[in-house]
N, C-alpha and C positions, 0 to 999 in steps of 0.2 A: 504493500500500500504506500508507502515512503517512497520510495522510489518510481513507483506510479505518479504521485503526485511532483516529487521532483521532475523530472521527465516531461513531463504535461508543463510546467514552472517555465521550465528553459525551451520549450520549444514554441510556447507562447510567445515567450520574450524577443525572441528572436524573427518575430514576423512583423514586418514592415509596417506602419500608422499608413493609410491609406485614405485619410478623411484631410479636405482644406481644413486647417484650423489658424488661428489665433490668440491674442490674448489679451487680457482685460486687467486693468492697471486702478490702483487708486486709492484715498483715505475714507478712514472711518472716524468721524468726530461725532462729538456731541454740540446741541445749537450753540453752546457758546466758542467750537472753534476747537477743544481738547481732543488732543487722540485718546479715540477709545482701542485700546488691545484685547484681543482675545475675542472678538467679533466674529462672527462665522458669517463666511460669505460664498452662495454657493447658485450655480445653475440651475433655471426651474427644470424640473423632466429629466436631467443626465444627473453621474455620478460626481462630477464637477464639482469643485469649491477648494475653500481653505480659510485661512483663519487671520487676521490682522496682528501684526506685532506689535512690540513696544510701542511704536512712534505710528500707531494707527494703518500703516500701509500694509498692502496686499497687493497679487498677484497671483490672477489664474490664467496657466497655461494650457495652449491645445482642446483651445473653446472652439466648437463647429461655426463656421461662416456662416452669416445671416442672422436674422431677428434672436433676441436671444432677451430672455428675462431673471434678473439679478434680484437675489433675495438675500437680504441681510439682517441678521439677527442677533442680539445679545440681550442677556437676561437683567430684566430691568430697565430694557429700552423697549420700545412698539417698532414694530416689526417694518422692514420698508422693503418696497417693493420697483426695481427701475427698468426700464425696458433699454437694451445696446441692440445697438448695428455691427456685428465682429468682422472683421474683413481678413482675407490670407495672409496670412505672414505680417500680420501689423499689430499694433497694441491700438486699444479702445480706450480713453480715460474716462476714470466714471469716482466722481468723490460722493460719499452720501452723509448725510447729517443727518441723528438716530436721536429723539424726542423721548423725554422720559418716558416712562411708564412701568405701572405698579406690577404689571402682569409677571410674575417671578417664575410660573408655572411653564411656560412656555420655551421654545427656542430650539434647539438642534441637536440630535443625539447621534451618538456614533457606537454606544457601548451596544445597544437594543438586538442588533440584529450586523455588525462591522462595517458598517456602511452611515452614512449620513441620512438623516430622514426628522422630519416634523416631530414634535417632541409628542401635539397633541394627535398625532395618527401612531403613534406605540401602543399596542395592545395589554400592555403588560407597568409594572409600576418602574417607575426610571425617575431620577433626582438628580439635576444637574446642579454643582457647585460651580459657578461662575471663577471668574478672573478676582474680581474685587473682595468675593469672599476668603478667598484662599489669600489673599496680600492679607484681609483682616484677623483669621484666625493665626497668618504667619507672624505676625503682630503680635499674639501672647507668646504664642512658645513656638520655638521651631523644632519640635517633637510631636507628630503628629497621634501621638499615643495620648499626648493630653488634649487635644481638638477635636480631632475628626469625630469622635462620641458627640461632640458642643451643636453640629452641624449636620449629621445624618440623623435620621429619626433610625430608630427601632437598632442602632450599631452598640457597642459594648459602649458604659458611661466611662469617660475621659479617666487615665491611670495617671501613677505617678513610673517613671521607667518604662523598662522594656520586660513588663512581664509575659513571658512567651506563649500563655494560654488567654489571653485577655479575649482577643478580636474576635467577635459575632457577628453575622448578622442576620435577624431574625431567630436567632439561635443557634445559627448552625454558623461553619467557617465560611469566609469567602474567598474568593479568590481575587488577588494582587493582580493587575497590570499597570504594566507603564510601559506607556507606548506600544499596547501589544503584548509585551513580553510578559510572561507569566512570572511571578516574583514569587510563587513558593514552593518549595518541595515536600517530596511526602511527607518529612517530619517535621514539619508546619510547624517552625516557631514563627509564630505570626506579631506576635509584640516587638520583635528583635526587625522585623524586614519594614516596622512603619520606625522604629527608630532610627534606621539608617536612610532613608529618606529624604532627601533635601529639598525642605520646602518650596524653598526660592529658586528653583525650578521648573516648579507645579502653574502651569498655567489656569487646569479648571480641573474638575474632579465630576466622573459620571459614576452614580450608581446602579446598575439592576439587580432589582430584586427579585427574587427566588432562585429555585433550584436553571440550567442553564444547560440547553442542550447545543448551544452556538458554540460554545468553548469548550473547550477540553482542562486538560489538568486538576481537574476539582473542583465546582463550584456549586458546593449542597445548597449554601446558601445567599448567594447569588456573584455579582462581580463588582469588586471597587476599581475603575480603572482612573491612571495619573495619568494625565495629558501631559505636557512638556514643552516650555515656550518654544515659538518658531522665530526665529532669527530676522531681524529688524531687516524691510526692506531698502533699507539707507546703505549706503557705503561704509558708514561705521557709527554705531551707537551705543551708549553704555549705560550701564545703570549700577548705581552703587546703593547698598544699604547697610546701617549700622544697627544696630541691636543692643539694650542695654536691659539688665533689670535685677532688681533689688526687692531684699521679703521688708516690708516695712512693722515690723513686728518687734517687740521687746530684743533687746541684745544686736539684732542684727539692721538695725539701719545705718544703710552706706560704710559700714564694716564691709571689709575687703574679704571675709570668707563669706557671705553674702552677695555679693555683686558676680553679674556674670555680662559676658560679651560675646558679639558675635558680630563678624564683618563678611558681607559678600560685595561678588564682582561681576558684572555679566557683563561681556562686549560680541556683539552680534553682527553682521551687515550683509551687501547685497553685494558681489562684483560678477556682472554680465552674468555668467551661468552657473556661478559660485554661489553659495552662503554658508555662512559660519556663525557658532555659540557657544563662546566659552563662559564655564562658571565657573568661578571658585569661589567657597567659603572656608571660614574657618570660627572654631567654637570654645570657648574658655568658660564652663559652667563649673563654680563654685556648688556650695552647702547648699540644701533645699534646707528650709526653716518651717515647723511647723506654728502656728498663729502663736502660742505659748512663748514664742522664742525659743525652744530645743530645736537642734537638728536632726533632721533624719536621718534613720538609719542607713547605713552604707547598702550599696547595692548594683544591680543592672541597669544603670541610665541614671541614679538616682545621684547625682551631684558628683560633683570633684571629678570632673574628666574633661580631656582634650579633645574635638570633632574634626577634620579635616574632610571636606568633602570637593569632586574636581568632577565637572560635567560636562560635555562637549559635543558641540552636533556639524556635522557639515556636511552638505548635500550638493549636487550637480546635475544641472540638466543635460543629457548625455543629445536630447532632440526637443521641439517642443512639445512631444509627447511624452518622451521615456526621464525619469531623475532617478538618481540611487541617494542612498542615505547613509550615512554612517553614524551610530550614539556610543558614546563610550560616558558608562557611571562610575563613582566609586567613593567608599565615605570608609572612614577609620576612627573609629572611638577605641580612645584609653583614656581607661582610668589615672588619674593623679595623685591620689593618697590612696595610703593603708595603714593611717593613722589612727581609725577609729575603730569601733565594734558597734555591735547591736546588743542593745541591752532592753527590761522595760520594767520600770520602776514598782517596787512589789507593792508598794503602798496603793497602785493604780490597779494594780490586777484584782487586788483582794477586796479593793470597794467595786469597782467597778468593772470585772473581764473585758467586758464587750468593749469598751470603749479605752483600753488599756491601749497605749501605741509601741512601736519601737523608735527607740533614740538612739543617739550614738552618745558614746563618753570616748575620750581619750584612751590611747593601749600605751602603756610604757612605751616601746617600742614596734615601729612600724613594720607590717609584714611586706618583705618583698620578695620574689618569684623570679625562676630559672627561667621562665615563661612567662608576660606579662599580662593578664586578662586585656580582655579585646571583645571588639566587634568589627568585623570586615566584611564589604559587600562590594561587589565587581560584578559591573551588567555592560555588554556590549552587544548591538544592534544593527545589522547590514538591511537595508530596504531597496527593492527596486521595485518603480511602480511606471505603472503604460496605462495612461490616460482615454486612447485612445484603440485599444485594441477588439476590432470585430465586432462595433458598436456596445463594448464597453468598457474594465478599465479594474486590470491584476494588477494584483500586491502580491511579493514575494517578500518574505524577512527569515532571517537567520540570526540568531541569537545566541549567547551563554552567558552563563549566570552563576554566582559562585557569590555565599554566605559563610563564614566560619564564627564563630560565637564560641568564648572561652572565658567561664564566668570567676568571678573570685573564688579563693578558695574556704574549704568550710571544715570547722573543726566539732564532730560528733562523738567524739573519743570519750566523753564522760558517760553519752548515750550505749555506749557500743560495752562499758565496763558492767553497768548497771543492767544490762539486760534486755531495754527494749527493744533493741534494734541484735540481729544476730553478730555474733566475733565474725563472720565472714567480711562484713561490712571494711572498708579502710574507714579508719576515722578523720584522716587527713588527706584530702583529695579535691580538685578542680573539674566540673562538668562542663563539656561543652558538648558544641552539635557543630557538624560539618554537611555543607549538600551542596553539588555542582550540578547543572543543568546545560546539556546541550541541544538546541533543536529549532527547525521550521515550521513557518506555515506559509501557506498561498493561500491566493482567495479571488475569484473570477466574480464582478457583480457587472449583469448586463439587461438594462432593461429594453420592455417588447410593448412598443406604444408609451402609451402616457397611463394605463392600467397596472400593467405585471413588471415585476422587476423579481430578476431570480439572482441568486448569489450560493455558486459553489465553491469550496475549496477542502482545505486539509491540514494536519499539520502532523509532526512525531519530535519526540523528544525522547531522551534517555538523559538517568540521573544519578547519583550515586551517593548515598546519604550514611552518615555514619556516629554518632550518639560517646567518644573516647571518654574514660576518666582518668586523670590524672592523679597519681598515687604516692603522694609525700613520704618521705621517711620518717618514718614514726620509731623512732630510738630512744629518743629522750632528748635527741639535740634538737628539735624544734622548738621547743619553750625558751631555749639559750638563744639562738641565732633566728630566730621567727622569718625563714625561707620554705617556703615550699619549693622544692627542689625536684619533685618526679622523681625522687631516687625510688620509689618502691613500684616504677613502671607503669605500665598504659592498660586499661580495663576497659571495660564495653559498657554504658548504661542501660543502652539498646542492642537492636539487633543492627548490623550493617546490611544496608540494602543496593541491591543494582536494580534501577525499573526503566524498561524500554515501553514505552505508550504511544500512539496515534490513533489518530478517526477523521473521518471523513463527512462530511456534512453539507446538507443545500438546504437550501431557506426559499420562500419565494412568497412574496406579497403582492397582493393585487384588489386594488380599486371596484368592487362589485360593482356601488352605487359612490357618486361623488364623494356623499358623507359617508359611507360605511367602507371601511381597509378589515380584509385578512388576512392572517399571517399563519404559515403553516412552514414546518421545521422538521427535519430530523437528523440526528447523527447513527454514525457506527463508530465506538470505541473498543482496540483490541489493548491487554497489558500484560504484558509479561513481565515476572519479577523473579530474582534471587536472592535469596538471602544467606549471608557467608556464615560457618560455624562462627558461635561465640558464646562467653561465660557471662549473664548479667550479675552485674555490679550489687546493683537493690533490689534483691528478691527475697521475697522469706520464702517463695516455693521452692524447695531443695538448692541451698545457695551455693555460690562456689561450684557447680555441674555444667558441663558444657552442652549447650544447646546446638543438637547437629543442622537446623536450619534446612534448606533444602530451594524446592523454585514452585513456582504452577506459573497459569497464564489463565485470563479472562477476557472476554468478548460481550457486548451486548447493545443493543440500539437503546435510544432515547430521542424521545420528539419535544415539542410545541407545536401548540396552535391557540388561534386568539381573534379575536375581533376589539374593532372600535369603530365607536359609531356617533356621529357628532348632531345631536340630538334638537340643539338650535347651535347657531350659531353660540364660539366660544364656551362651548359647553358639551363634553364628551364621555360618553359611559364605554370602560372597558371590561375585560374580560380574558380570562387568558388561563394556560394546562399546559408547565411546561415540566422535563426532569430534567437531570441532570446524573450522569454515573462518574464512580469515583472508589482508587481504591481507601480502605482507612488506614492511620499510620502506624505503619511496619515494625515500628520500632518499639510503641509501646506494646502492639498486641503480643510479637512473638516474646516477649521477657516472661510472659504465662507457660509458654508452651513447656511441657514437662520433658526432662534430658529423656535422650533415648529417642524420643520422635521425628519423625523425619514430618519435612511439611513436603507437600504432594497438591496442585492441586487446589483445589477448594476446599481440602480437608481443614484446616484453620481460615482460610481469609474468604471471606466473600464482598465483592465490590458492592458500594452503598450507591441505590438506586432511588433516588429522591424523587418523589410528585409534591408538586405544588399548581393548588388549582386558588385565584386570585379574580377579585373583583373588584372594579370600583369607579370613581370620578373625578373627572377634572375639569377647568373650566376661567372663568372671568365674567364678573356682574360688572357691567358698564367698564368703565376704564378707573376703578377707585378699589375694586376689591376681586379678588385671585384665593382659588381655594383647590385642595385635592384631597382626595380619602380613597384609604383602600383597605380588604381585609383578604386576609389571606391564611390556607389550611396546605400543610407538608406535612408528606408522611414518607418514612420507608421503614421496610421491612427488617433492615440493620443497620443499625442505628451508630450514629458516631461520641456517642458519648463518653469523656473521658470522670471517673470516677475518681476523688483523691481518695485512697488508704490513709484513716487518722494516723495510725502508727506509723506508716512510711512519713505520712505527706508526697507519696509519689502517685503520680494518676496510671490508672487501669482502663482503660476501654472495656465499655461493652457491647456487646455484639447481641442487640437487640432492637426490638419496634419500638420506632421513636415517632413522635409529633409534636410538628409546631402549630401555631396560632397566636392570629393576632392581629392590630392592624393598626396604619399610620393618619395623623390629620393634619394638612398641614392649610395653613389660611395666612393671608398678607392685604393691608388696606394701605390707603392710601388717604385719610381722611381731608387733609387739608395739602397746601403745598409746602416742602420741602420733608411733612413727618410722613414717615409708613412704621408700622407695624407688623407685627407679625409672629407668629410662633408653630411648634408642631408636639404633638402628641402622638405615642408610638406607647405599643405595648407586645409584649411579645409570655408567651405564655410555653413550657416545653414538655413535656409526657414522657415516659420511657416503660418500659413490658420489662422488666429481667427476669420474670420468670417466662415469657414467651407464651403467654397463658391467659392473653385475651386483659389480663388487669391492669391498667394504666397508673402509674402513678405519679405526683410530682419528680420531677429531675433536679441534680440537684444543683444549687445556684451559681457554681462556676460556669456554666455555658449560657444560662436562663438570663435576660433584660429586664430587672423590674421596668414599670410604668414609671413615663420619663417624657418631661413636658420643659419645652424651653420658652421662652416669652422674652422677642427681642423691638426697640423701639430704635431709633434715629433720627437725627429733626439736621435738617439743613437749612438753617434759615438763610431767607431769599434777600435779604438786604445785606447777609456778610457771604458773600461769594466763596468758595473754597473751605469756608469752615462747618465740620458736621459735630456732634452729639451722639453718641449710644448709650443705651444698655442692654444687659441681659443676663438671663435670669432663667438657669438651672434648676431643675428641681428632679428627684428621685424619690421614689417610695419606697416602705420598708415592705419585706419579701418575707413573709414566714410560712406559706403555704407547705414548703418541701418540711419544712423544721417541724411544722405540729403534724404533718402525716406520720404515724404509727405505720410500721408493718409486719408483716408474716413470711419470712421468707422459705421457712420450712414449710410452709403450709399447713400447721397440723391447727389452725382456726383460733391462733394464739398470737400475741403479740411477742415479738421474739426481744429477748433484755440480756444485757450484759453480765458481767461477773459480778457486779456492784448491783442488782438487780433495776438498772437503768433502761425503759424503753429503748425498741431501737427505732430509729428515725429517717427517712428518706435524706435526711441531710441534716448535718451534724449543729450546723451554724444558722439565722437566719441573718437576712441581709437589712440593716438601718438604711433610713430612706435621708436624706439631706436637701438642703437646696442652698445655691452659692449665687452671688451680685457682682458681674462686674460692670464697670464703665469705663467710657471711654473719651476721648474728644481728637480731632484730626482737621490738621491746615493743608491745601493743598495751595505750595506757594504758586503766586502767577509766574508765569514762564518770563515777564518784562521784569521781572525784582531779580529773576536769577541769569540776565542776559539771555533769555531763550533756553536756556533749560528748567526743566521741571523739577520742583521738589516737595516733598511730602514729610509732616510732622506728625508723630502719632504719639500718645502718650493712653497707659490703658491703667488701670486697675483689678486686680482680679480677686475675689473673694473680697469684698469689700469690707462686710461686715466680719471681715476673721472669725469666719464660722470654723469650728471643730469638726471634718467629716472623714470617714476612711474611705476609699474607693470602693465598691463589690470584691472587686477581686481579690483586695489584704482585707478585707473582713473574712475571708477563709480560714485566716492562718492562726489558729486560736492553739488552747491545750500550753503544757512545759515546752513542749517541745518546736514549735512553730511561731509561738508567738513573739519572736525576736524579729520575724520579718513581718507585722503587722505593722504598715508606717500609715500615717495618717495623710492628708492631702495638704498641700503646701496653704501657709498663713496668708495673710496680706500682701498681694507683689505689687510693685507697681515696675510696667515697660516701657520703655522709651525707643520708639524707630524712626531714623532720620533716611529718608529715602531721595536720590539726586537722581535724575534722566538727563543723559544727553543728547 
């Protein structure tokens, strides 16, 4: 099939553009004259378009000669509409000027179906994250671990770090793109791949929601994809931005282990059939401070490290049909000190557990490492694309991609003496996860009339994921010299995986009735996987035995299909049944599997085959107010959910019937001029079977969204030009549904209790609900105060009122033994961003 599809790639590419075209030149402003970026500007009826840069400009090439009509759209502006005359071999100039409007609901999608298409003809729920949002959310933190929660409805609530099980959506994983490229492997540390991420690259962000028969690589629960700015069409343009921020809280204001920095650089331009996009940042983040004034506890992302991140795009028109692309990413976090510990003060636990945090105190001396803990991410991306080929217009891309993550190290040697944890155990050791990814797609989309547009393609990839621990000497010299040193060798957490996957997939939508679009879909997915022998690490199932591992292989289709139907004008009821197949991760499953077994087959793994059937509305009352809802039910039959063991604290998958449910609101006004409004509500509800027995019960709240409502305003008054106002406003609800379910897992019609004669409980912890204020205020300088160029002043506040809240995710980690990493959510910050365009 891979080679099928390679084959078909290069023999396409290779056939001559045989239509007159040309092309169409020009800016995109707002009525006062500002370049708007990030503009999507595209051909009615063909595949055609592209997107406005920094400095407003655009360029489409290899437009068909003759009458031709330009649509242009960005969210939060009304939509325009212009008719060109394209001539052979010549450029058209066309500049258009884009009118506010409140309509937020609307504009251009690309994730839905890989192609370009009306946001309100998607049959299915899709949320685009503009340009302007994502400059604002990069404005608090440039960790999208603590945003992207702020700004997607029904996605995990905002963390502190890169905890690797955090990201949901809807309940289930989703799946990473940018630009395309799939950003996660089997062992889906999905917290580690948003912290390596570099904002200030992120042009706009698509979401779709649910399960996702378009894409491959795993998407139960639907797709987040990262757009990626496109390179100014100027000869040379740049844009600088500064970063600054401080916890304003007891002990730590404008104290130096409190302050943090961050600088980037973007210089982009246009030369004849050239363009180019270099970025550099880099990151100097201090202490995280909790409202109290303590610091938090040491950790993955969670203060005192260095970010270096280098991005780079350059493209050429090979004809004015054909261009290739080349992206190279890559981002490097270290840690900085290993001068502190986690600790949490016993006076806190014993009045109050729940709300107990971890801090840090001082260690006599600092742990330092023969290996220095890290996070490191490297993606690079080849594109070729033909505009113009046989009335429509391939994309070929090749990619690879390579994560390693090597966490501090952890000392359980009091655990390991006392008994709870087995002597197999090291006490002194470093976890990390390793996963490389090589692979292509194509994709042919050609439409037939101004009705049908069909879109085939494919893709394969192969990956190789592997879970090492590192194993300190434990002799007694560690207390004396506080090196973790690897002197006691290299162990498995997981199981080591090699997975080769591809499928094949056509899509094809077509216009019934004016107002009424159908969408019908389906893929084949084939995977083959091996897994190498290996000893796990943290097992209490017979420790210390070598697990003989083994291979199988799986195949299976999955479809969509869907309608939308636009009921009056500005007003659209959809509908939509899509799946998604996927295998689960490899890593934690086979650490169960018992020595002595060989895997074969389907005899342990079966791919998770997700339905999700979805309903809902979208729309606009006049030009003052913008509204959508939707609800939606997933199920399959094996289930991905990972369970933590109290006593480990390590999660277990199980392989059972799962469901979700739930559903999103989201509404935005526009009541008077300069304010809008606006907010969304999302609830996400999740089921699980473990005993496979027909009885549903709550899940428990590691993967599970409480109910989570944001409420944001901004006022631009119209007699200070460039100056805005915000706020917004956070809220969570407390979760106890999993915590007060009782169950029976023996079934003998009894409530099953521990040794202490304590019920047992679908889940151990329940989740405290919160709600956090921030605000904000932003100058956008005139381009005449800075000689013609642009600059931008932002100043934010976040958690206003120094509320006390812990995220979901460290409300898990309770008991003696977890609750050292129980950190709470940062105090009072206030940021400061100075942004300059040239």
């Amino acid at each position: 099939m891979a080679r099928l599809l390679l084959s078909a790639a290069l023999l396409l590419a290779a056939l001559p553009a045989f239509a007159q075209t040309g092309s169409i030149v020009g800016t995109v402003t707002d009525t006062d004259g500002a370049a708007l970026p990030g503009a999507n500007v595209r051909i009615d009826n063909t595949t055609l378009g592209t997107a406005s840069g920094a400095d407003g400009t655009f360029r489409i090439p290899s437009v068909p000669t003759g009458s031709q009509t330009v649509i242009v759209t960005l969210l939060g502006y009304a939509r325009a509409e212009r008719d060109v005359t394209v001539t052979a071999v010549g450029e058209v100039r066309l500049d258009v000027a884009l009118s506010t409007d409140v309509l937020r609901l609307s504009g251009v999608a690309v994730t839905a179906s890989r192609r370009e298409e009306d946001l309100t003809q998607v049959p299915r729920s899709v949320a685009i994250v503009p340009a302007e949002t994502v400059q604002l959310y990069t404005e608090q933190s440039p960790d999208l671990s603590a945003t992207l929660g702020k700004f997607v409805p029904n996605f995990t609530a905002p963390n502190v770090g890169n905890s690797v099980f955090t990201a949901t959506l809807r309940g289930r994983a989703p799946l990473y793109l940018l630009d395309g490229v799939p950003l996660a492997t089997n062992e889906g540390v999905r917290g580690a791949i948003l912290g390596n991420l570099d904002p200030s690259t992120i042009e706009r962000v698509e979401v779709l929601y649910g399960a996702s028969s378009i894409y491959g690589g795993g998407a139960p629960g639907g797709v987040i994809q990262f757009f990626t700015k496109e390179p100014s069409q100027a000869p040379l343009s740049a844009e600088a931005t500064l970063f600054a921020r401080n916890y304003l809280v007891d002990g730590a204001l404008l104290e130096g282990e409190a302050l943090d920095y961050r600088a980037a650089l973007t210089v982009s331009g246009t030369q004849d059939r050239f363009s180019y996009l270099v970025n550099g940042a880099i990151e100097t983040n201090n202490g995280i401070f909790e409202p109290d004034g303590d610091r938090l506890a040491p950790g993955a992302g969670r203060g005192d490290f260095s970010d270096y991140a280098v991005f780079a795009k350059a493209g050429y028109a090979l004809t004015p049909s054909q261009s290739v692309q080349l992206t190279f990413s890559n981002s490097f976090l270290r840690p900085n000190r290993f001068d502190f510990q986690a600790t949490v003060r016993e006076e806190e636990v014993e009045a109050d557990p729940e709300s107990a945090t971890a801090i840090s105190e001082p260690v006599p001396e600092p742990f330092t490492y023969d290996e220095s803990p890290s996070q490191r991410y490297t993606m690079v991306n080849a594109e070729y694309a033909h505009s113009a080929l046989g009335g429509g217009a391939l994309r070929f891309q090749g990619f690879y991609y390579d994560l390693n993550f090597l966490q501090e190290g952890g000392d359980i040697r009091s655990f390991v003496e006392d008994g709870t944890f087995p002597e197999s155990w090291p006490g002194l050791f470093q976890t990390s996860s390793s996963g490389q990814e090589i692979g292509a797609r194509a994709e042919y989309v050609r439409p037939f009339g101004e009705q049908v547009l069909l879109t085939i393609g494919g893709d394969v990839q192969r990956e190789e994921n592997a879970t090492p621990v590192v194993v300190s000497t434990d002799d007694g010299t560690f207390d004396q010299n506080r090196v973790f040193d690897g002197g006691g060798g290299t162990r498995d957490q997981g199981a080591p995986t090699e997975i080769l996957s591809g499928g094949a997939f056509a899509q094809l939508d077509a216009d019934a009735l004016p107002n009424l679009r159908f969408s019908y879909g389906a893929r084949f997915d084939y995977i083959d996987y091996d897994v190498l022998p290996f000893v796990p690490t943290f097992t209490r199932n017979e420790p210390g035995l070598e697990r003989l591992g083994g291979s199988g292989s799986d195949s299976g289709f999955s479809f969509n299909l869907g309608a939308a139907y636009e009921v009056v004008p500005q007003t659209t009821l959809f509908v939509g049944l899509s799946q998604g197949f996927s295998l689960p991760q490899l890593a934690f499953l086979f650490t169960n599997v018992e020595p002595g077994v060989v895997i074969r087959g389907d005899d342990v793994v079966s791919p998770q085959i997700v339905t999700s059937v979805e309903g809902g509305i979208r729309g606009q009352l006049g030009d003052r107010f913008a509204y959508g809802l939707a609800g939606f039910y997933a199920f399959s039959e094996e289930g991905a959910q990972i369970v933590f063991v109290d006593s480990t604290g390590f999660g277990e998958r199980i392989q059972a019937p799962q469901r979700n449910y739930g559903f999103e609101l989201t509404a935005e006004a526009a009541p008077v001029e300069g304010l809008r409004v606006g907010g969304d509500l999302s609830w996400t509800e999740t089921d699980v079977d473990p005993q496979d027995d027909g009885t549903f019960q709550p899940s428990r709240n590691i993967e599970s969204i409480p109910l989570k409502t944001t409420f944001r305003a901004s006022y631009a008054p119209p007699v200070l030009p460039g100056l805005s106002f915000r706020a917004e406003l956070l809220g969570l609800s407390d979760r106890d549904r999993a915590f007060d379910f009782l169950v029976d897992n023996d079934g003998d019609g009894e409530i099953d209790v521990d040794d202490e004669g304590n019920p047992s409980r679908a889940d151990q912890y329940a989740i405290n609900g919160y709600i956090t204020l921030d605000l904000g205020v932003g100058y956008e300088v005139p381009a005449e105060v800075l000689g013609g160029a642009r600059g931008r002043v932002s100043v934010q506040v976040l958690n206003v009122l120094n509320e006390l809240y812990i995220p979901p995710i460290e409300q898990r980690n309770v008991g003696a033994v977890f609750a050292s990493r129980r950190v709470a959510g940062p105090g009072r910050t206030l940021t400061l961003t100075l942004g300059l365009e040239l």
